[in-house]
C-alpha positions as CSV (number, residue, x, y, z in Angstrom):
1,X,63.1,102.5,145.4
2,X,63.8,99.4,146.9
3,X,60.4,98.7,148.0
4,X,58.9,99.2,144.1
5,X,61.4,96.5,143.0
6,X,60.2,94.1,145.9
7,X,56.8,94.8,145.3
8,X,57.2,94.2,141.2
9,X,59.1,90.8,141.6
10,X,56.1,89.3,144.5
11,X,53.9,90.6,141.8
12,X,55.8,89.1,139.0
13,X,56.0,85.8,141.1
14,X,52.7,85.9,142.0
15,X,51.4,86.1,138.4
16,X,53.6,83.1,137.2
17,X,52.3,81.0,140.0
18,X,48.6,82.0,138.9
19,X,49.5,81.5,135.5
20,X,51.2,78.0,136.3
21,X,48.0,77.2,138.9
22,X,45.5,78.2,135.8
23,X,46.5,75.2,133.0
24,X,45.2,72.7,134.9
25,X,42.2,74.5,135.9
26,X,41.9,74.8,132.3
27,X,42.2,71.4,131.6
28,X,39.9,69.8,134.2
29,X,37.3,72.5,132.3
30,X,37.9,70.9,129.6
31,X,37.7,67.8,130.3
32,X,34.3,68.5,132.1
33,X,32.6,69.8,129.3
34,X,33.8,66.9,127.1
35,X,32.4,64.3,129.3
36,X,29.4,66.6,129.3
37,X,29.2,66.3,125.4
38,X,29.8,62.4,125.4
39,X,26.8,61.6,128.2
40,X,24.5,64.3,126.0
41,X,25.5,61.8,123.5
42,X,25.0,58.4,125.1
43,X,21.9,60.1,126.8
44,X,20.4,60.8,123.2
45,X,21.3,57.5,122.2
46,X,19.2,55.5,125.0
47,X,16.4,57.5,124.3
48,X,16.0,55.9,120.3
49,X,16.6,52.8,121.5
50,X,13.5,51.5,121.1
51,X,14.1,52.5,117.3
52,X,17.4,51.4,117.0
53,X,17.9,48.6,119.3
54,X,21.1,49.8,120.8
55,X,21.1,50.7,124.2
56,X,24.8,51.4,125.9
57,X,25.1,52.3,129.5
58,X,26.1,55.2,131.0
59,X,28.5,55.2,133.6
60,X,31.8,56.8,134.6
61,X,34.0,54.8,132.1
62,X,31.4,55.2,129.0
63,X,31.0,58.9,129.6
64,X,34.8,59.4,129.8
65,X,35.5,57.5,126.9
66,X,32.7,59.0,124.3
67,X,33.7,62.3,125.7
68,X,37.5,61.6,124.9
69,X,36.9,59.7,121.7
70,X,33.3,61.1,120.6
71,X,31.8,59.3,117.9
72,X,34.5,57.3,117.3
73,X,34.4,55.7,120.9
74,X,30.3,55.2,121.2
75,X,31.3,52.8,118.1
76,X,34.1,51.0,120.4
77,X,31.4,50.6,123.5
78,X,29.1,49.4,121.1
79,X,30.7,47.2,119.4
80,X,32.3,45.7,123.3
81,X,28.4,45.4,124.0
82,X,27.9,43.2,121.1
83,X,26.8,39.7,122.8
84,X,29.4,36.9,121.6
């Protein structure tokens, strides 16, 4: 009996620590596929430039912030591009 009661708490331990180990995971995922969206984004948006006349580069920073921000933030690193 007392080794079905250790066995359910190590289980019961072991599953919060997953649990607790999983929310970041599930954060960084998110976080990836954001970034993802936002240089799909930029990406599509150098490739009218020619049309437009808007070209914004794509690095770490740009990618991070379209992909937090989306549409809304292209329009801030555009208009930080804008030449004084």
């Amino acid at each position: 009996m007392e080794s079905i009661v250790t066995l359910l708490i190590i289980s019961a331990l072991s599953m919060a620590l997953i649990r607790l180990l999983a929310l970041p995971l599930r954060l960084l995922a998110k976080l990836v596929i954001h970034s993802g969206c936002g240089f799909l984004c930029l990406w599509l948006l150098n490739t009218v430039s020619a049309f437009t006349g808007v070209y914004l580069p794509v690095n770490a920073a740009t990618v991070f912030i379209a992909g937090f921000l989306g549409i809304p933030g292209i329009g801030v690193i555009a208009l930080l591009e804008i030449p004084n």
